[in-house]
N, C-alpha and C positions, 0 to 999 in steps of 0.2 A: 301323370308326369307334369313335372312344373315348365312355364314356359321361361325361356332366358329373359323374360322382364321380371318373371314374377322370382325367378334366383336373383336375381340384379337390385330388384326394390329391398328382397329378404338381407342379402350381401350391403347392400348400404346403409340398413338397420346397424345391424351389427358393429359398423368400424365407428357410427357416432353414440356411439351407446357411451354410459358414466363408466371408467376406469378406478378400479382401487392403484393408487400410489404408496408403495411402502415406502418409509423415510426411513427404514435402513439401506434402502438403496442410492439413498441423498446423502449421506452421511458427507463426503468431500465436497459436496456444494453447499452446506448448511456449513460445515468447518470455517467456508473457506470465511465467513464471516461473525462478528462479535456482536451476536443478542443482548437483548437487555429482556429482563423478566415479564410484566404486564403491560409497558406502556403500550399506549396505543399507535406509538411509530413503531416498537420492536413489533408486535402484532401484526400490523401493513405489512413487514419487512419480512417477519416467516411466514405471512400468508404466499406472499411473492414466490420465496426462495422455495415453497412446496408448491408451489403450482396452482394456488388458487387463485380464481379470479370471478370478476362479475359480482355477482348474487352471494357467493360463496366468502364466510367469513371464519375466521377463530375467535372463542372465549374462554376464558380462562373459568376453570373450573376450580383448580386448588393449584396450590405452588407451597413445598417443600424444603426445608433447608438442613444442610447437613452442620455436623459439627466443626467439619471445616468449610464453608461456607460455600459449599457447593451446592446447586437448587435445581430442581425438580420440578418442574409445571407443567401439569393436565390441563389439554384445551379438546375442548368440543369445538367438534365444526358445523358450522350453522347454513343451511341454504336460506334467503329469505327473510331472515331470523327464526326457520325453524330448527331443531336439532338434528343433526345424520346421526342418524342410529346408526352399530352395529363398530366402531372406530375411534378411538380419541389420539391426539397428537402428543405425546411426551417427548419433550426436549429438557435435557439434563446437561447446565453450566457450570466450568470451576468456580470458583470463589472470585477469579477476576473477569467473570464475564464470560469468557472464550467457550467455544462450543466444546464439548465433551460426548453426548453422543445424544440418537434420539431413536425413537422406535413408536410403533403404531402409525396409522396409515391414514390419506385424505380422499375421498372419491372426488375423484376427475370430473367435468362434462356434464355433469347433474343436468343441467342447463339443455342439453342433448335431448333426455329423457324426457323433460318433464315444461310443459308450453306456459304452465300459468298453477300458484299452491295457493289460487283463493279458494276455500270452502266451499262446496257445493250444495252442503245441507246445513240446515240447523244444527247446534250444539246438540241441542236435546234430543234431535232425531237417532244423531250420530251417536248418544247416550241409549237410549232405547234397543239401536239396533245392536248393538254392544251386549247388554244385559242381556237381551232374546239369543243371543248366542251362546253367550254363558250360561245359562238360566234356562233352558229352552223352555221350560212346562211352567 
């Protein structure tokens, strides 16, 4: 049987753990404002409006344009400057800026999880141990 410290330490894991944020669930607080495509103040600004902070960045991966001049841009979110896997951010503008809609999501709280993303081993180790997994014989 666990003792009520050790539910209490388990139970306060839990509530600081990373959060997936879907940004179709932003949709009227990304509206309420006029993005600009790559700069690096429109970037600050939907890193904001999605909740990111700290460590936690957007990059722009590709940005798309329609024939009425409507645009499309994929952002990777970076802890660090490494990549989060598993998510990228699409935010889709009319022709004059104005939000039009977005979809795909940002993990929350990274920061929560994770104390320090310096490398523990060597590249090559971390090469090695990679291959003997794949490869085992």
């Amino acid at each position: 049987m666990l003792s009520t410290l050790a539910v209490s330490v388990i139970g306060s894991n839990l509530v600081n753990a990373a959060e997936r944020n879907f940004l179709r669930d932003n949709d009227t607080k990304l509206s309420a404002h006029k993005l600009g495509q790559t700069s690096i103040n429109a970037i600050n600004d939907l890193k904001s409006l999605v909740g990111l902070s700290g460590l936690s960045s957007l990059k722009v991966k590709k940005t798309l344009t329609d024939n009425n001049g409507s645009t499309t841009t994929r952002y990777e979110q970076t802890y660090s400057g490494l990549p989060v896997i598993g998510d990228d951010v699409i935010v889709s503008l009319n022709a004059n800026g104005t939000f039009k809609r977005a979809h795909g999501a940002v993990l929350l709280g990274i920061d929560n999880d994770l104390a320090d993303v310096t490398p523990q081993i060597e590249t090559s180790t971390a090469i090695s141990i990679a291959k003997n997994i794949l490869n085992p014989l």
